[in-house]
N, C-alpha and C positions, 0 to 999 in steps of 0.2 A: 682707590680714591672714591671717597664719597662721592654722590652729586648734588649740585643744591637746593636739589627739594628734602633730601635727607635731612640735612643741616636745617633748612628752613623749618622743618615738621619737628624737630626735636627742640627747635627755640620755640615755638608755636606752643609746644606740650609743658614747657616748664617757666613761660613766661605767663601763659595764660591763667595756671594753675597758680603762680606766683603772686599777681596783679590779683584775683580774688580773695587771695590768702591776706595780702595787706590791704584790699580793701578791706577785708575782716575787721582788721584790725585797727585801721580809723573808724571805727566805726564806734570803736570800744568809746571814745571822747566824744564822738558827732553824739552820738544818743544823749549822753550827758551833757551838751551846749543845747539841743533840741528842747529835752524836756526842764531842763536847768531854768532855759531862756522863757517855755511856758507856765513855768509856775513859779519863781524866782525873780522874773525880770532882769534889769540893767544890774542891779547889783547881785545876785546868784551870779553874771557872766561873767562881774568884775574877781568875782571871790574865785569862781573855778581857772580865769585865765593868770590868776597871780598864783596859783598852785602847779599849772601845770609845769612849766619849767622842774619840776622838782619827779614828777612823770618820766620827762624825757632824758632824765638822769638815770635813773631806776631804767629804763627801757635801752639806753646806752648803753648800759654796764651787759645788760643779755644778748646786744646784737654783739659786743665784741668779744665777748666769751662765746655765742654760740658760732657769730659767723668765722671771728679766727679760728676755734677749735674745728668745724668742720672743714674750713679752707687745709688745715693741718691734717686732717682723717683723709682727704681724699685724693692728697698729694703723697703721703704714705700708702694710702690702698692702692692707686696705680702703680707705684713703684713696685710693689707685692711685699712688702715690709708688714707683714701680717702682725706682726709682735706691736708694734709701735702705734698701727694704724689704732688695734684695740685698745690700747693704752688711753687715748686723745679722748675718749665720750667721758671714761668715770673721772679721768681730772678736771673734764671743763666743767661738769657735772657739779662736783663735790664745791670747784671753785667757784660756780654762781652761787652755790646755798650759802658756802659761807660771805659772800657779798652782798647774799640777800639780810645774812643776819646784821650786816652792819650796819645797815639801813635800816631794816629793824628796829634799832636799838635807837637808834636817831629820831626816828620817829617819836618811841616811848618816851625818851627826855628830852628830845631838844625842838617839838612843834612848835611849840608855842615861841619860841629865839626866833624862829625862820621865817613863823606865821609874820610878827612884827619887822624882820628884815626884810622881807618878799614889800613889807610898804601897805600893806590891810590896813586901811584906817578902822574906826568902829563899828562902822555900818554893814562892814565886811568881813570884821575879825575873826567870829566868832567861826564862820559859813567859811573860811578860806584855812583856820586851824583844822576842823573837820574832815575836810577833806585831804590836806595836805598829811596829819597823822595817819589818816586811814591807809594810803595811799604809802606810805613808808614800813608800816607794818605788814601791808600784806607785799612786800617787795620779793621776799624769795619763791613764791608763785607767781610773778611775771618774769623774773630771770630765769625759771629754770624752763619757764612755758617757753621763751625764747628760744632758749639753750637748744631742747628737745628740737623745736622744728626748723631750725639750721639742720639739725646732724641728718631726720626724718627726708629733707629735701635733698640734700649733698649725699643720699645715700640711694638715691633715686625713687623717691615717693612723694614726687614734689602735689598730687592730689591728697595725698595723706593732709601732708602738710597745710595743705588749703582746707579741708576741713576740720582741723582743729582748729583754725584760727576762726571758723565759721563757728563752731560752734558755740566760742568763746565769748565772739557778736552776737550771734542769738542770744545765748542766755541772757549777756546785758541788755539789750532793748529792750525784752521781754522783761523785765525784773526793772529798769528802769522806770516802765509803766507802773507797775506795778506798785513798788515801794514808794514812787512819789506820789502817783496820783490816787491809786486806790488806799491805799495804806496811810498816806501824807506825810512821808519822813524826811520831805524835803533835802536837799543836799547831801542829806546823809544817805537815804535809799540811793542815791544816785551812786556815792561812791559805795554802799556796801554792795550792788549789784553788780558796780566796774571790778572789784577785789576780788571776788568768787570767779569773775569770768575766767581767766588762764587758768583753773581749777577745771572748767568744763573742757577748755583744751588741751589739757595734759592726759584726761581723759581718754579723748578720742586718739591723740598719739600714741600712748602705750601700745595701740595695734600693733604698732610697728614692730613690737618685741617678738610676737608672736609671724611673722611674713617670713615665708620661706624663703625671702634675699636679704633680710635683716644681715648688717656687717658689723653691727657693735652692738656692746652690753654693757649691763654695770655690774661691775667689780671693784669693792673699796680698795682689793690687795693690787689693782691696778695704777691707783692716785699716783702720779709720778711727776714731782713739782719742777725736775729740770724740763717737763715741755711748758711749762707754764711760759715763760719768754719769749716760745716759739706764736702760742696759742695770741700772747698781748698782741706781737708786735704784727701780727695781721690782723688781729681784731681793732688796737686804736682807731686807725683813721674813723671805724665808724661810732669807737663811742666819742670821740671830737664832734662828728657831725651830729648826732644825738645832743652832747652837753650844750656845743656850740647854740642849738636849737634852744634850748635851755637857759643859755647865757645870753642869748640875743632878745628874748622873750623878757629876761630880768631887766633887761639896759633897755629896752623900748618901753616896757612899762612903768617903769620910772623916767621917764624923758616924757613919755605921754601924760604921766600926771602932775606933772610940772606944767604942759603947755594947757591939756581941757580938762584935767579932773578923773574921774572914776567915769563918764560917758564914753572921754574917747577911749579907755584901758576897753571899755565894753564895744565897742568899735572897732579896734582893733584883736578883741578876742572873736569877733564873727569873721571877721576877714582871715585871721590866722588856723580860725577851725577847718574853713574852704580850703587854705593853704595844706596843709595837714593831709588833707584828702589827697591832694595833686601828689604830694610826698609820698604819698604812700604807694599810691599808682608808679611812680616813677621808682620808688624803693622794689617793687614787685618786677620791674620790668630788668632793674640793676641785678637783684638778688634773682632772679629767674635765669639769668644770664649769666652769674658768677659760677655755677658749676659746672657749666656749659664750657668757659672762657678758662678756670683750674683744669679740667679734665682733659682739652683739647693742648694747651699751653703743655703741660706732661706728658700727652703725647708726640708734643713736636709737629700736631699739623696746623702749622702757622695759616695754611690758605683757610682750615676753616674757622681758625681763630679772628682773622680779620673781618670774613664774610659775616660771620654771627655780631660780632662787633656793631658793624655799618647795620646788622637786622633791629638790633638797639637803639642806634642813632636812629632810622627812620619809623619806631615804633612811639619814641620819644617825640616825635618831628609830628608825628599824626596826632598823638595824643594832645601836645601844645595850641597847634590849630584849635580845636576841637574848646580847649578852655578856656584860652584867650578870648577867640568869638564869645562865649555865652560869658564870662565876667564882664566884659566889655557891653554886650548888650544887654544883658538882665540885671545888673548890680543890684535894682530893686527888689528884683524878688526874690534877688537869691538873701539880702538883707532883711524883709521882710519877714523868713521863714523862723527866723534868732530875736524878730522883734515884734514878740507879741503884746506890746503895752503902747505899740505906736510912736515910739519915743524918736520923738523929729529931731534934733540935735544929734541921734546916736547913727540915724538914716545916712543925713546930709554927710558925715563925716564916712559911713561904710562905703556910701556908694561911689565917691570920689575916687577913696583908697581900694576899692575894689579893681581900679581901668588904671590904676597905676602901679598895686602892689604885682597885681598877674603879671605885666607887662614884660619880664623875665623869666618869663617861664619855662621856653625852649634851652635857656642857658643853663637854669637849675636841673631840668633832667638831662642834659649831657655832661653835666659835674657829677652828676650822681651815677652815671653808668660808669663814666671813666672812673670816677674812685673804687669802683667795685672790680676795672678790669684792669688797673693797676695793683690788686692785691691780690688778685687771684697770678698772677703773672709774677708774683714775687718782688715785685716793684712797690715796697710798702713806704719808701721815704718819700717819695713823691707824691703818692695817698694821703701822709700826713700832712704834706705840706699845701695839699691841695684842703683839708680839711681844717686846718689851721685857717688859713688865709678867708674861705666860705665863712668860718664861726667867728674868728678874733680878729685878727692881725687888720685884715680890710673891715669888714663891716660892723666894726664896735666905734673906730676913731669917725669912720664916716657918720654913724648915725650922728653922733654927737655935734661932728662940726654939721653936715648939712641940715638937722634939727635945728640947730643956733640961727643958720641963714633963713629958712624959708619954714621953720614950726611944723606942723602935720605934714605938709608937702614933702618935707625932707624925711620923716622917718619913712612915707609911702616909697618914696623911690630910690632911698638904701638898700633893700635888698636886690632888686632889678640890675642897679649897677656894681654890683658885689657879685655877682653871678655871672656878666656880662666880661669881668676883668677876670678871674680864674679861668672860667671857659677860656677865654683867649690863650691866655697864658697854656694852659693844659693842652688846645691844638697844636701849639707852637712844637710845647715840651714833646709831643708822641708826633709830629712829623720829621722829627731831628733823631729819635730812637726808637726808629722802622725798625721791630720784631722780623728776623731772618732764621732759615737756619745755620747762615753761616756765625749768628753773632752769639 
């Protein structure tokens, strides 16, 4: 029997490494809101926040191919199913590219449909096509940069893994500078710098091929499309929570330029960039703890399954403290950083929805663990329906009816209560289906 500093020390080593790895990775958008918002203004914010949804498409599709293919690699490699486990990399492998080429191809002909459905009036059309193409084409280097650092962390290199995704941030911040300001390529340097990045980080993971505990490889004569089923139906829940992000982003921004225009869409893209950050922190803390929660769960030691669990909830519980306070007390400055033109309208409306959108925040990272410890546990219907309910089913009808009653107020405090009612519900559902070993 372990003890639990064991158990402690080993969440400690692969959340920590995790939590930097995605901050990495918000980091790839923050650069681009940061220098977007200094050289661009209100409408660069408005053009980049009506493209992203189409981002967290493209990023969905990598977390469910990378995270079910690895949830699937390393429930076979316990087992010792050595045939099967090697199998799992070169089909999730083969099946990001070819879903990055679809995207692709979308991109090439159909920007400009989307640029005008995403809602770009003129002012924005031209800066919101730009990037939204760019961003489609170069899709099969962000699904396979994914792909890779699921399998890289689930294979016990979760430092690996965090710095690839660093490196990935460097290069774009670096290059962000760069292309916009020194060069002046305006929105375009921004995303040709975001594009290239998962290129620096597929880089730095290849290490992995060569590491004397390396447990998989790529072999095409491997591609083997009967696990593909196995690989979705662990990976959905999280690209729902990806699209969901995506889908929710499309329905707020068109509800929001209905009520103030292209200011508050840019109001709402500095609060959802902050949001972003928290997500990612808390996706770091989920995903740090998903191999942790598959590895222990396959071996059937349920006490340290629960213990690691509860190390999540109260990592989540600090971190929340932690944001809420300084959203709550700084909204100005954290506003002020996204708005370099001074723009009072755009202020008044951030700083508001800044002490209201947070205000959920403890509820969204414990939706977000438990979805990641319902799939690692094989419990994937109730992952979907928990990821469902977070992106559709609750907080689509809500935005619209509480938007109708009370205008900005109500899109600010949709997500809060959207987060507030799954949580609950998701307590309920895991203290009625107490993990044993008798069950």
């Amino acid at each position: 029997m372990k003890s639990n500093n064991n158990y402690k020390n080993r969440f400690l080593e692969y959340v920590i490494a995790n939590v930097m790895s995605m901050l990495g990775f918000s980091v790839y958008i923050l650069a681009d809101t940061f220098f977007i918002s200094n050289s661009l203004g209100a409408n660069g914010l408005t053009a980049l926040n009506l493209a992203l949804p189409i981002y967290n498409f493209i990023e969905g599709t990598g977390q469910m191919i990378g995270i079910g293919g690895a949830s699937l690699f390393i429930t076979y490699h316990f087992q010792g199913n050595r045939k099967k486990a090697n199998e799992v990399f070169p089909t999730a492998l083969t099946t990001g590219f070819i879903a990055g080429l679809l995207f692709m191809f979308i991109g090439i002909f159909g920007a400009d449909s989307i640029t005008k459905a995403l809602g770009a009036n003129s002012e924005v059309y031209e800066m919101t096509k730009t990037y939204l193409g760019m961003i489609l084409i170069f899709a099969p280097a962000f699904i396979i940069n994914n792909t890779m650092s699921a399998f890289v962390k689930n294979d016990g290199q979760p430092r690996l893994a965090m710095a690839g995704m660093l490196a990935g941030s460097i290069f774009n911040s670096i290059f962000d500078y760069i292309l916009i300001f020194l060069l002046d390529l305006g929105i375009f340097g921004a995303v040709l710098a975001t594009v290239f990045a998962p290129i620096a980080g597929l880089i730095t993971l290849s290490f992995h091929f060569w590491h004397k505990k390396n447990n998989f490889s790529y072999k095409l004569t491997f591609y083997k499309i009967h696990l593909i089923p196995g690989i979705m139906s662990r990976g959905v829940p999280t690209l729902i929570t990806e699209m969901a992000t995506g889908i929710v982003m499309i329905v707020f921004n068109t509800l929001i330029l209905g009520i103030t225009g292209n200011v508050g869409v840019a109001a709402y893209g500095v609060i959802l960039n902050v949001y972003l950050v928290v997500i990612a922190i808390f996706n770091g803390i989920a995903q740090g703890s998903q191999p942790l929660f598959g590895t222990l769960y396959a071996k059937k030691d349920f006490e340290g399954l629960k213990l690691t669990f509860r190390y999540a909830v109260f990592a989540v519980a600090a971190f929340s403290f932690l944001v809420y306070t300084a959203t709550f007390i700084f909204p100005e400055e954290l506003t002020a950083i996204f708005n370099s033109e001074g723009n009072t309208a755009l202020s008044v409306l951030a700083v508001h929805g800044f002490r209201r959108y947070f205000s959920g925040t403890f509820f969204l990272g414990c939706n977000i663990v438990m979805l990641l410890y319902y799939i690692s546990i094989g419990k994937d219907r109730i992952a979907l329906i928990m990821s469902l309910s977070r992106g559709i089913i609750i907080v689509l009808p809500l935005a619209v009816f509480l938007s109708s009653l009370f205008g900005m107020e109500g899109i600010w405090i949709t997500a809060p209560i959207t987060e507030f009612i799954v949580f609950a519900a998701g307590i309920i559902y895991k203290k009625s289906h107490t993990i044993s070993p008798h069950k």
